[in-house]
mmCIF file of the N, C-alpha and C atoms, coordinates in Angstrom:
data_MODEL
# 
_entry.id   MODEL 
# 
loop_
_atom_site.group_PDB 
_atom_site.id 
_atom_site.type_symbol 
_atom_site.label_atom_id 
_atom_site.label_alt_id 
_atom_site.label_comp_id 
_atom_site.label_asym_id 
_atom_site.label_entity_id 
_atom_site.label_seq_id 
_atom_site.pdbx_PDB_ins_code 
_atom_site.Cartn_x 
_atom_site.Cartn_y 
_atom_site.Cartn_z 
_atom_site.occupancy 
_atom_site.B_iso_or_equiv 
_atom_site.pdbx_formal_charge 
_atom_site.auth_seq_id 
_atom_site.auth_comp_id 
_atom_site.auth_asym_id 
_atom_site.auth_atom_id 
_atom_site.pdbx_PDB_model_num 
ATOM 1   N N  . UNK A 1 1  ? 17.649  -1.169  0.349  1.00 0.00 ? 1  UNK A N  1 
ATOM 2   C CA . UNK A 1 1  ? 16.621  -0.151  0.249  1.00 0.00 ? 1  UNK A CA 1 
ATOM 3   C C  . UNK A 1 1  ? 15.453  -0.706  -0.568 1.00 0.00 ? 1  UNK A C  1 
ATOM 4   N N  . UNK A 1 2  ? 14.139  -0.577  0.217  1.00 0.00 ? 2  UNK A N  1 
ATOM 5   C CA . UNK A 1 2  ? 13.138  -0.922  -0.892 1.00 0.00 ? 2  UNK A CA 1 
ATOM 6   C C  . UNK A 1 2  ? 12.259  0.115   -1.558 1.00 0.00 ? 2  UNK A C  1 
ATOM 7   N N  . UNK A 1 3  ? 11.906  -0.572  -2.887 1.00 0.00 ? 3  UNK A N  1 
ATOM 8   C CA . UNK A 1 3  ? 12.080  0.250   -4.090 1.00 0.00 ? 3  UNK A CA 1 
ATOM 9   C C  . UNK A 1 3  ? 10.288  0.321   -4.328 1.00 0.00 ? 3  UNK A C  1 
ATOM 10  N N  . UNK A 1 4  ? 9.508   1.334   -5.154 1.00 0.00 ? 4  UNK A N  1 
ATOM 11  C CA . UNK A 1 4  ? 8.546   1.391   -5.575 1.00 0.00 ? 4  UNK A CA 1 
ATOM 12  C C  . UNK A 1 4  ? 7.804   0.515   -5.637 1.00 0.00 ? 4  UNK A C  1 
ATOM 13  N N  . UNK A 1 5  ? 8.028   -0.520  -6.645 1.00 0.00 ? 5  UNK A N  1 
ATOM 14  C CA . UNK A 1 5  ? 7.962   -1.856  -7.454 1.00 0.00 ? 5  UNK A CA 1 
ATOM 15  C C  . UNK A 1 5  ? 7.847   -2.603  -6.525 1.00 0.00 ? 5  UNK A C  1 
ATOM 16  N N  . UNK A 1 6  ? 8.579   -3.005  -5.378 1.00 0.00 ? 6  UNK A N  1 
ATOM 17  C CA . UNK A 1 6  ? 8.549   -3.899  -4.329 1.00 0.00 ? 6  UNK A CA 1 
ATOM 18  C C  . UNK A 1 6  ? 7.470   -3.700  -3.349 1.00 0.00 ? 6  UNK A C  1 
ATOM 19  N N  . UNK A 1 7  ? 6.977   -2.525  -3.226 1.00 0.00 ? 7  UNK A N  1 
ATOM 20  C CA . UNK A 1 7  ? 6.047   -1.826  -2.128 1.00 0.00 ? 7  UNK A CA 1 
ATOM 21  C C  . UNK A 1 7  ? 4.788   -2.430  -3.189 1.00 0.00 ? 7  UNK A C  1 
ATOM 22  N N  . UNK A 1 8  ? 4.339   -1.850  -4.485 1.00 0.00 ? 8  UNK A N  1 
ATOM 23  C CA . UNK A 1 8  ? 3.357   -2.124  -5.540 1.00 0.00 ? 8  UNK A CA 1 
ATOM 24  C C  . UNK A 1 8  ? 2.872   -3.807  -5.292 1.00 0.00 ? 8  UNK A C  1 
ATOM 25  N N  . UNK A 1 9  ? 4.324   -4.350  -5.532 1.00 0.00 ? 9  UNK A N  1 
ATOM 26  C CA . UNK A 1 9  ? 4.295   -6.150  -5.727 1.00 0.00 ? 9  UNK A CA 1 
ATOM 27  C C  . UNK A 1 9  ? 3.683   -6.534  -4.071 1.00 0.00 ? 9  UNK A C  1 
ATOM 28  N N  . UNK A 1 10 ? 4.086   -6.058  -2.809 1.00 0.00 ? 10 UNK A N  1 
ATOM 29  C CA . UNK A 1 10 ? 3.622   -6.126  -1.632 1.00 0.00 ? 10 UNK A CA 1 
ATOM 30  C C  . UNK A 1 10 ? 2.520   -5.974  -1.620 1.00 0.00 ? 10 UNK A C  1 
ATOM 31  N N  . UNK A 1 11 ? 1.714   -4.783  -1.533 1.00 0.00 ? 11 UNK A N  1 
ATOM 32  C CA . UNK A 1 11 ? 0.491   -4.479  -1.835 1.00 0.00 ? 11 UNK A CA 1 
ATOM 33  C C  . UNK A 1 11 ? -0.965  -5.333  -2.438 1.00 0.00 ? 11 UNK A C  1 
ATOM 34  N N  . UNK A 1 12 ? 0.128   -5.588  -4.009 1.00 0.00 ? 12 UNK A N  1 
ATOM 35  C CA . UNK A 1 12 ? -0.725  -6.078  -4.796 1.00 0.00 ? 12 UNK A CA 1 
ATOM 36  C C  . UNK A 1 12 ? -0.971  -7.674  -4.577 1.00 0.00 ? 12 UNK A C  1 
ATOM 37  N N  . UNK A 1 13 ? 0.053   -8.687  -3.587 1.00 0.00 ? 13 UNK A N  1 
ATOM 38  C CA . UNK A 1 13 ? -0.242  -9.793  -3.203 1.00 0.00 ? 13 UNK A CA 1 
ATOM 39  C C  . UNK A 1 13 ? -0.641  -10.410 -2.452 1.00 0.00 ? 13 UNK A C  1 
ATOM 40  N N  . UNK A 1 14 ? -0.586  -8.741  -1.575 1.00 0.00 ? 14 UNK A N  1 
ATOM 41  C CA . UNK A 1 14 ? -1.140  -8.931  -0.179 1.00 0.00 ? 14 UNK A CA 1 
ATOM 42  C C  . UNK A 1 14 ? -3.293  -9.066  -0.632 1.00 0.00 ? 14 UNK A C  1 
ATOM 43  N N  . UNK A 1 15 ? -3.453  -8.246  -1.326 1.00 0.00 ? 15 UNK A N  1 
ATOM 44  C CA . UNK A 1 15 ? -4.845  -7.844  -1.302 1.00 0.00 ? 15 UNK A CA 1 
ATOM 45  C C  . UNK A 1 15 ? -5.248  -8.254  -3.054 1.00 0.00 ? 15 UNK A C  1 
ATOM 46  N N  . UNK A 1 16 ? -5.372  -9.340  -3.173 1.00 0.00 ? 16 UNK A N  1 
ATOM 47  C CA . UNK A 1 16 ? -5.150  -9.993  -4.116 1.00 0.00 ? 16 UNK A CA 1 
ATOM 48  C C  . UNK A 1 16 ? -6.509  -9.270  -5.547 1.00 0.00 ? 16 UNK A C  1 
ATOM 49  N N  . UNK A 1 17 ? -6.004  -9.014  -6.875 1.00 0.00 ? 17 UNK A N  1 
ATOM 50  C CA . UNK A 1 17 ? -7.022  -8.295  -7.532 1.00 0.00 ? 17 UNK A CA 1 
ATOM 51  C C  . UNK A 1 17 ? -7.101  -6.882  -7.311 1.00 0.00 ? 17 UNK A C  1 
ATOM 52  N N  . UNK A 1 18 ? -6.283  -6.252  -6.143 1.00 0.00 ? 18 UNK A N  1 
ATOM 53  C CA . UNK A 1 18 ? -5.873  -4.891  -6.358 1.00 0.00 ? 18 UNK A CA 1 
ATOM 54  C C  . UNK A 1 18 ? -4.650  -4.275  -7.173 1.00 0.00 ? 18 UNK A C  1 
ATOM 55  N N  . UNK A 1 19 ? -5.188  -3.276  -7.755 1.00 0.00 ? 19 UNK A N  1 
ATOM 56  C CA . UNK A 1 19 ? -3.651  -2.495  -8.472 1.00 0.00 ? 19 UNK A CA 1 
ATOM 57  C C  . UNK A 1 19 ? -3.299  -1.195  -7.634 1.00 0.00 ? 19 UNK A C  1 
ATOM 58  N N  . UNK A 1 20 ? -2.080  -1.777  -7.865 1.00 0.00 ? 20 UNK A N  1 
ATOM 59  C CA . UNK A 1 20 ? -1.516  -0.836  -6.753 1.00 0.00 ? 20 UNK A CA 1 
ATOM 60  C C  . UNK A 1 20 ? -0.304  0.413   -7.559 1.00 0.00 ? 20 UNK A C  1 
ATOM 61  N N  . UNK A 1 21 ? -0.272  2.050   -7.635 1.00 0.00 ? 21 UNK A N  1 
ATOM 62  C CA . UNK A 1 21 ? 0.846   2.601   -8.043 1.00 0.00 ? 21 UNK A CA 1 
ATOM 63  C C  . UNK A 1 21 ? 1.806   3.800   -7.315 1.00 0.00 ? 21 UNK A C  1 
ATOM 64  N N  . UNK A 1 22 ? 2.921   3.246   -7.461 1.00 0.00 ? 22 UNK A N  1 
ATOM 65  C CA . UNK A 1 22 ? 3.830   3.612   -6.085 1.00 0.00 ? 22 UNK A CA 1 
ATOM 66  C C  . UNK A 1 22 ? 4.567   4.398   -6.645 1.00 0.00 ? 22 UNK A C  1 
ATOM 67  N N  . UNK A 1 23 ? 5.047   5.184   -6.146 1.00 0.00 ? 23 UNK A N  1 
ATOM 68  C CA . UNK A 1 23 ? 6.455   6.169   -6.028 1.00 0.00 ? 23 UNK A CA 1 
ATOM 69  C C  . UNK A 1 23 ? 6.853   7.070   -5.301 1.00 0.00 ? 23 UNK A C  1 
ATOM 70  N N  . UNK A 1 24 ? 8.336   7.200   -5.219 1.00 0.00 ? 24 UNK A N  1 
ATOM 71  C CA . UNK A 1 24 ? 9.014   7.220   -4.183 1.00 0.00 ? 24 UNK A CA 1 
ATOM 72  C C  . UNK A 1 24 ? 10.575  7.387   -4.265 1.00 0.00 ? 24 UNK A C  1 
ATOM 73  N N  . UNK A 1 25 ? 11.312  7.641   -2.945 1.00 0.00 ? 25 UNK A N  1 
ATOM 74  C CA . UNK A 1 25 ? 12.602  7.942   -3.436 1.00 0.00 ? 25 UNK A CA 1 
ATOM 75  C C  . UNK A 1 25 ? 12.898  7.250   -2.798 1.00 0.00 ? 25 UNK A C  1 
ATOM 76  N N  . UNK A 1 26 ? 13.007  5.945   -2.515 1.00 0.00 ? 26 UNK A N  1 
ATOM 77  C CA . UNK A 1 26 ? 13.669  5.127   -1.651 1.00 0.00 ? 26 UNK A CA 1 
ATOM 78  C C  . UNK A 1 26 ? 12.932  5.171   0.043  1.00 0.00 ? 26 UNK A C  1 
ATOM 79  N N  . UNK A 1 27 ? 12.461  6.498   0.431  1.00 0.00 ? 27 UNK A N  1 
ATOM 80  C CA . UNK A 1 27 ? 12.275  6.387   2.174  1.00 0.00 ? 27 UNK A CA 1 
ATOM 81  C C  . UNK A 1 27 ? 11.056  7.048   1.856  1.00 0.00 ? 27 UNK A C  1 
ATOM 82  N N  . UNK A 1 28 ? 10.731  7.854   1.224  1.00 0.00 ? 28 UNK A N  1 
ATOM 83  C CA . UNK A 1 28 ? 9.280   8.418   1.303  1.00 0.00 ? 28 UNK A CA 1 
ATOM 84  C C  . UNK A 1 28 ? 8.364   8.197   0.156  1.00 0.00 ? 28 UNK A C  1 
ATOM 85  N N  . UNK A 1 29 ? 7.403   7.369   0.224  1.00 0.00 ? 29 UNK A N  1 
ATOM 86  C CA . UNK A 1 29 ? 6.858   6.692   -1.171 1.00 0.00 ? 29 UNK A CA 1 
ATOM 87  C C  . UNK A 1 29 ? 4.902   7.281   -0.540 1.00 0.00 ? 29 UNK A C  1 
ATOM 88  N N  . UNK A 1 30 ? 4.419   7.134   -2.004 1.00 0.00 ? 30 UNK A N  1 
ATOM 89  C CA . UNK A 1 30 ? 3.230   7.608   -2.425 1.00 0.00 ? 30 UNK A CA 1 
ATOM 90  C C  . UNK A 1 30 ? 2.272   6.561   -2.851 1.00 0.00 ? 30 UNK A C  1 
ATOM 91  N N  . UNK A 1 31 ? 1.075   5.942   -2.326 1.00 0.00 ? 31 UNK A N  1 
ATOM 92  C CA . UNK A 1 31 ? 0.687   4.687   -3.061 1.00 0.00 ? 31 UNK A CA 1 
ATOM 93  C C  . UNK A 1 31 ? -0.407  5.229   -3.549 1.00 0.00 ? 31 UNK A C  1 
ATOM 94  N N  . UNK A 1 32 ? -1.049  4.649   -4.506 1.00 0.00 ? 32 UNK A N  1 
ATOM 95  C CA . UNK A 1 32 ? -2.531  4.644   -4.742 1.00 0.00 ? 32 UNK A CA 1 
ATOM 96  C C  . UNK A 1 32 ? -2.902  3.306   -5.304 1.00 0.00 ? 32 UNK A C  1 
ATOM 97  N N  . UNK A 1 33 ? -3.846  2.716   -4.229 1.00 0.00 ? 33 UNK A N  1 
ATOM 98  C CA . UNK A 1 33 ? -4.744  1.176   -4.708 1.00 0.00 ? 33 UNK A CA 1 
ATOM 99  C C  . UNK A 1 33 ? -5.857  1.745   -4.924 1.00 0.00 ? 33 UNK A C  1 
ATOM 100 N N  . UNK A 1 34 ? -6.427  0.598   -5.602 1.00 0.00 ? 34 UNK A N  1 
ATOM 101 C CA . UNK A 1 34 ? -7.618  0.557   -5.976 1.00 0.00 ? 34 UNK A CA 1 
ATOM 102 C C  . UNK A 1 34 ? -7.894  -1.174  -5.527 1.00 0.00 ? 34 UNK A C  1 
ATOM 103 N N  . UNK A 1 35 ? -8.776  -1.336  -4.703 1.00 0.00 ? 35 UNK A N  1 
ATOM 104 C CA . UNK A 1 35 ? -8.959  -2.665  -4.625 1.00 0.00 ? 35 UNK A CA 1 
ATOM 105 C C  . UNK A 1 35 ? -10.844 -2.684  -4.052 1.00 0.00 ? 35 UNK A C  1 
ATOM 106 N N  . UNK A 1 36 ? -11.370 -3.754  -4.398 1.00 0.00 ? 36 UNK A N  1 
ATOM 107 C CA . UNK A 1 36 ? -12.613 -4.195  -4.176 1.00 0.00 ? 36 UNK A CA 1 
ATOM 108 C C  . UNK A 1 36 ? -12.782 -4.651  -2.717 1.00 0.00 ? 36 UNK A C  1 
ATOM 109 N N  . UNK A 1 37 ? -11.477 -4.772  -1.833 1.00 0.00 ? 37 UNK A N  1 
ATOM 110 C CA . UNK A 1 37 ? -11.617 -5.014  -0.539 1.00 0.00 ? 37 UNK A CA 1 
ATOM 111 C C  . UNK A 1 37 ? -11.907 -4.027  0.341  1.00 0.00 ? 37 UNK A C  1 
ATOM 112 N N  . UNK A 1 38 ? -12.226 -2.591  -0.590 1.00 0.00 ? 38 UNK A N  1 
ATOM 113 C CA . UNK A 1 38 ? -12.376 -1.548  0.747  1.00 0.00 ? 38 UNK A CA 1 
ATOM 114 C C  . UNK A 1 38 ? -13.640 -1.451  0.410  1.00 0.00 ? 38 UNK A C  1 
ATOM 115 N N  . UNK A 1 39 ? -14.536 -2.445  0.091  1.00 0.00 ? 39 UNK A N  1 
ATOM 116 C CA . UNK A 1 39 ? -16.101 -2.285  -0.184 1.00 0.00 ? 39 UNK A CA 1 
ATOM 117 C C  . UNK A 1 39 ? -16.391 -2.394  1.334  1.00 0.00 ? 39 UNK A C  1 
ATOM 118 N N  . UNK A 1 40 ? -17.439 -1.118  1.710  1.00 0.00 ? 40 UNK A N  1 
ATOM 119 C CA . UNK A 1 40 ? -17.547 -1.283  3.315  1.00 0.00 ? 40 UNK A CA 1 
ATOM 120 C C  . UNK A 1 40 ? -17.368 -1.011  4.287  1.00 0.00 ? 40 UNK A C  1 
ATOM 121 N N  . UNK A 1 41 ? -15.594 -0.296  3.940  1.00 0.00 ? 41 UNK A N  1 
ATOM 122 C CA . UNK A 1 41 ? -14.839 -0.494  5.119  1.00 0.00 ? 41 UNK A CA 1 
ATOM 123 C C  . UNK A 1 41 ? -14.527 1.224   5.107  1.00 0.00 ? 41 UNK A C  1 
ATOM 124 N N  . UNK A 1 42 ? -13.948 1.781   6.430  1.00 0.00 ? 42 UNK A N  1 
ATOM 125 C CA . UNK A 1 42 ? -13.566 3.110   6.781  1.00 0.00 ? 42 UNK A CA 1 
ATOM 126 C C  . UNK A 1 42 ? -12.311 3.642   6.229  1.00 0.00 ? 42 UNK A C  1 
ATOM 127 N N  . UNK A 1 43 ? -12.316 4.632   5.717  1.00 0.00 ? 43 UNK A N  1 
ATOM 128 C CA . UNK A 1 43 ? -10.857 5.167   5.259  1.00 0.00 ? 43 UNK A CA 1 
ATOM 129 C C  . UNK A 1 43 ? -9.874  4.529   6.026  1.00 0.00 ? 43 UNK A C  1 
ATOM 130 N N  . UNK A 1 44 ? -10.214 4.832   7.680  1.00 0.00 ? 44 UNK A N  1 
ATOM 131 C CA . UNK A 1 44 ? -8.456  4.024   8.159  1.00 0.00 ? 44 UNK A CA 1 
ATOM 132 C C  . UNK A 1 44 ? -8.438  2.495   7.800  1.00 0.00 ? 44 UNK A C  1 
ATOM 133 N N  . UNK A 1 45 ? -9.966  1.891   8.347  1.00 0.00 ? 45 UNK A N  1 
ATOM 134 C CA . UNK A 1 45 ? -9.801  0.289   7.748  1.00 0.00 ? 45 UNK A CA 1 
ATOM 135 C C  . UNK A 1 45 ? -8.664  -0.023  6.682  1.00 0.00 ? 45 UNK A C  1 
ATOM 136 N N  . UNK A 1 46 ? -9.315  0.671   5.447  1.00 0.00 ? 46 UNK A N  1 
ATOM 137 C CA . UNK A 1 46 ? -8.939  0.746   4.283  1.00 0.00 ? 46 UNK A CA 1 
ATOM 138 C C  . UNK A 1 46 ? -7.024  0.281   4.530  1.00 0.00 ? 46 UNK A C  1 
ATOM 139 N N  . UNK A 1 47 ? -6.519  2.033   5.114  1.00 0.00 ? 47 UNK A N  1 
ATOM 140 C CA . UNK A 1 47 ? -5.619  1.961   5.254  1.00 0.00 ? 47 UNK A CA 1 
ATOM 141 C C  . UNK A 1 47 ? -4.930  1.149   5.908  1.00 0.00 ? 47 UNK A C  1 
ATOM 142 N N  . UNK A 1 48 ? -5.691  0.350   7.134  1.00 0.00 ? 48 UNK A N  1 
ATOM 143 C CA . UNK A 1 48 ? -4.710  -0.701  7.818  1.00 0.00 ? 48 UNK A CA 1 
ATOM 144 C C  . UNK A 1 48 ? -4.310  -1.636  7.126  1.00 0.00 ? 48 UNK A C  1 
ATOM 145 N N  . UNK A 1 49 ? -5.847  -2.184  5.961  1.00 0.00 ? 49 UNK A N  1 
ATOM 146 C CA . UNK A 1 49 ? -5.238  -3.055  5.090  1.00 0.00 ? 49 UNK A CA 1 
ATOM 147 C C  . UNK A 1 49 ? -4.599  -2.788  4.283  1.00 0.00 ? 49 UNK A C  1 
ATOM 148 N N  . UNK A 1 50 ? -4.042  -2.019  3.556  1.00 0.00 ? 50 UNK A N  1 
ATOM 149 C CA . UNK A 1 50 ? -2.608  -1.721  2.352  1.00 0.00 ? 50 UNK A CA 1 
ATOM 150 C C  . UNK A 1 50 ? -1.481  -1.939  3.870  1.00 0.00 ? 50 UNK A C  1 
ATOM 151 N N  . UNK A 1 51 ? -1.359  -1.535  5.223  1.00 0.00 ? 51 UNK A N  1 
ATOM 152 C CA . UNK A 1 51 ? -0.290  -1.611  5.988  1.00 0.00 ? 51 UNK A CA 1 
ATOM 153 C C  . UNK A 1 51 ? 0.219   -2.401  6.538  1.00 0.00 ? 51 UNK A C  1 
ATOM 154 N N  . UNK A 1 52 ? -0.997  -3.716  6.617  1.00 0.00 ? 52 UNK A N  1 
ATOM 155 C CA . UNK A 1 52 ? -1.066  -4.920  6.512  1.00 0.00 ? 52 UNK A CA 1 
ATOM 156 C C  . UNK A 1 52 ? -0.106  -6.223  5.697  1.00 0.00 ? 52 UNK A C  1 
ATOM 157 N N  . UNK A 1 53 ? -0.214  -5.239  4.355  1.00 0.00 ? 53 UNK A N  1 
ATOM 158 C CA . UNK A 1 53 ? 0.108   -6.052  3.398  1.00 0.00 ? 53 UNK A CA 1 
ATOM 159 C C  . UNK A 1 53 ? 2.139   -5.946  3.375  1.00 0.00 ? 53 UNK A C  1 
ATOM 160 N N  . UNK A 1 54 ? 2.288   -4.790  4.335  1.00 0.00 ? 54 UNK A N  1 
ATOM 161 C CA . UNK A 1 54 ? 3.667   -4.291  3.911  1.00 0.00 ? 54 UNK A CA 1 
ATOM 162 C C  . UNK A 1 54 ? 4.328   -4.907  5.397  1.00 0.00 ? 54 UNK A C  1 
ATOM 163 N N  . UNK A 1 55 ? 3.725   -4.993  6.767  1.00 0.00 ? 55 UNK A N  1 
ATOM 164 C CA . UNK A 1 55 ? 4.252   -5.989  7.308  1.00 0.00 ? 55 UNK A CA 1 
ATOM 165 C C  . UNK A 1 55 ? 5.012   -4.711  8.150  1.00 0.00 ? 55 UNK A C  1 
ATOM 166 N N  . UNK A 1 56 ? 6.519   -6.074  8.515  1.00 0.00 ? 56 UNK A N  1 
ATOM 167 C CA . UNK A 1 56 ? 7.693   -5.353  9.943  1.00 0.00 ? 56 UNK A CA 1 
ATOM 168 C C  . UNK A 1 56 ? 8.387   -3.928  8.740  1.00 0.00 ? 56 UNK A C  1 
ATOM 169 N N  . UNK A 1 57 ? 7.939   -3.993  7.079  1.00 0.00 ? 57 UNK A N  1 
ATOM 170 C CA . UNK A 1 57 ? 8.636   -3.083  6.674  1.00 0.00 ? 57 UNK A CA 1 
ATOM 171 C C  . UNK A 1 57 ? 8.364   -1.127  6.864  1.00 0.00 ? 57 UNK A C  1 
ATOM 172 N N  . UNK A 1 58 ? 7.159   -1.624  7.744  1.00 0.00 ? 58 UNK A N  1 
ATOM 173 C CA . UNK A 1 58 ? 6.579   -0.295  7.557  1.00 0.00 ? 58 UNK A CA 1 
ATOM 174 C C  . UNK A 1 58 ? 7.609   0.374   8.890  1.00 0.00 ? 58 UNK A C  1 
ATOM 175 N N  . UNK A 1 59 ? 8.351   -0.593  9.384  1.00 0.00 ? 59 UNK A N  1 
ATOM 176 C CA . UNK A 1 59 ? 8.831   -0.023  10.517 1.00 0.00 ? 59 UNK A CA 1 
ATOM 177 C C  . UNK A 1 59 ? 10.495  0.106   10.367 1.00 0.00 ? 59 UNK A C  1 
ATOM 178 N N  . UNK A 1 60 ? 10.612  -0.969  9.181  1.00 0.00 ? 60 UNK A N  1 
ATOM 179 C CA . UNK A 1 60 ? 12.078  -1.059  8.991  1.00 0.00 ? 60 UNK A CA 1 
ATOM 180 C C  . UNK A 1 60 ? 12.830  -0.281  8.087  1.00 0.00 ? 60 UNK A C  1 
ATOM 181 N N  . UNK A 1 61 ? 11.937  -0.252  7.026  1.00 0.00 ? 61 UNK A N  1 
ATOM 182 C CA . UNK A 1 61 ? 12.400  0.034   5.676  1.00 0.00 ? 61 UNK A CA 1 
ATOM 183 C C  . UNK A 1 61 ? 12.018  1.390   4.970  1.00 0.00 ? 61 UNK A C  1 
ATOM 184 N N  . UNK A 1 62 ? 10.428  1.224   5.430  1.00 0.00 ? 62 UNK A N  1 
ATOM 185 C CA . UNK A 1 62 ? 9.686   2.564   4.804  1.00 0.00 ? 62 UNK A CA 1 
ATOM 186 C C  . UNK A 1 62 ? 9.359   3.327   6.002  1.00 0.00 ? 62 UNK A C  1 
ATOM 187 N N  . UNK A 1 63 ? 9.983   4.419   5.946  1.00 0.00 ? 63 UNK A N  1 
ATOM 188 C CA . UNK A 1 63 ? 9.790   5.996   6.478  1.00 0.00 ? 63 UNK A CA 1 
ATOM 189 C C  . UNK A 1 63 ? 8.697   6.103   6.972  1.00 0.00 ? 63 UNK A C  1 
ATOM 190 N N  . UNK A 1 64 ? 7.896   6.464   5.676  1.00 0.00 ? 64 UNK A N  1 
ATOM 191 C CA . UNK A 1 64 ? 7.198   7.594   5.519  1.00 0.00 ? 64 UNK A CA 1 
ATOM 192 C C  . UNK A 1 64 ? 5.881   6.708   3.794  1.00 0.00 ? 64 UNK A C  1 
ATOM 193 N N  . UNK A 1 65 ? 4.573   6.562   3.911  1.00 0.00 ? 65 UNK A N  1 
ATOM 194 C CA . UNK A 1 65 ? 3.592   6.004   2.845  1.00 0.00 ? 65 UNK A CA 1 
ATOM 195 C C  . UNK A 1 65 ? 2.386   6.951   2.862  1.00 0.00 ? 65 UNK A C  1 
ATOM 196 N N  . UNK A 1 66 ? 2.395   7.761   2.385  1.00 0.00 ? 66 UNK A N  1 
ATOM 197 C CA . UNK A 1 66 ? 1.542   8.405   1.584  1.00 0.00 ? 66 UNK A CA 1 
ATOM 198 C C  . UNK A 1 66 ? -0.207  7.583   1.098  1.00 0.00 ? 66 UNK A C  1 
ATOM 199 N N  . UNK A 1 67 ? -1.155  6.965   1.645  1.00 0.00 ? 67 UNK A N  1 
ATOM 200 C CA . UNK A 1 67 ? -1.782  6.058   0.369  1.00 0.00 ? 67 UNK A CA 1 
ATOM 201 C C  . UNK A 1 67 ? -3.480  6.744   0.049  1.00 0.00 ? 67 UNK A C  1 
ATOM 202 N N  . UNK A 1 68 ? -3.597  6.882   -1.035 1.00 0.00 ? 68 UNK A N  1 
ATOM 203 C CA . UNK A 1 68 ? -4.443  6.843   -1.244 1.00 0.00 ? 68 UNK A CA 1 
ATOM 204 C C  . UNK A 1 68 ? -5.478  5.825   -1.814 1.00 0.00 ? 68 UNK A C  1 
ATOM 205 N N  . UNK A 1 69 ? -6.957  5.494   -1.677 1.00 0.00 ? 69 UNK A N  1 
ATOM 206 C CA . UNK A 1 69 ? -7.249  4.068   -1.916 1.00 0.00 ? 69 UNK A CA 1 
ATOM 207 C C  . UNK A 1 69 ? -8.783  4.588   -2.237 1.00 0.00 ? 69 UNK A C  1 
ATOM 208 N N  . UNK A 1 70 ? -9.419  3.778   -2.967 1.00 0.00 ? 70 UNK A N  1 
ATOM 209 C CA . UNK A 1 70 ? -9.966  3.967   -3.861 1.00 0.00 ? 70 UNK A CA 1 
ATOM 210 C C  . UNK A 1 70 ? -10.960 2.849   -4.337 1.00 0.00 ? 70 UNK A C  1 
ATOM 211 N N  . UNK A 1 71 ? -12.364 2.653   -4.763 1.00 0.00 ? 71 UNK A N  1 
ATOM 212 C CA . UNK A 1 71 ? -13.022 1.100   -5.167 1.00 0.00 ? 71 UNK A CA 1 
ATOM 213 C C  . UNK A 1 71 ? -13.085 1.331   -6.746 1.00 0.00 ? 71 UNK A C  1 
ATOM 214 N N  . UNK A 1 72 ? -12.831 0.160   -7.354 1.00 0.00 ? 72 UNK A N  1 
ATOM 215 C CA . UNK A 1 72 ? -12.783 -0.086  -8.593 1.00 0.00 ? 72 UNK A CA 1 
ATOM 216 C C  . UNK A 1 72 ? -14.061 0.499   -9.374 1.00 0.00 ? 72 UNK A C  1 
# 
């Protein structure tokens, strides 16, 4: 099962210089980034890139992501 922390650490290496804060119960998790990469870009943009960063897990592992996103 993947955990908060692991989704955060995903996130945050995927889109490098963003902070990322997660929680969750194991299948239904809540994000909020803040990263300088959504300078520009459209709410979904935004969102493809945090979904990006999480890969085959968005299909395997995680349910259900909540994200909200945000510029520094």
């Amino acid at each position: 099962m993947i955990t908060p922390q692991q989704i955060k650490d995903l996130i945050e290496a995927g889109l490098p210089g963003a902070q990322a804060r997660v929680s969750g119960d194991g299948h239904h998790f809540e994000a909020i980034v803040v990263s300088q990469a959504f300078q520009g870009k459209s709410r979904i943009q935004q969102h493809q890139l945090v979904y990006g960063t999480l890969g085959d897990r968005m299909r395997e592992q995680i349910h259900a992501l909540s994200i909200k996103t945000e510029l520094p």
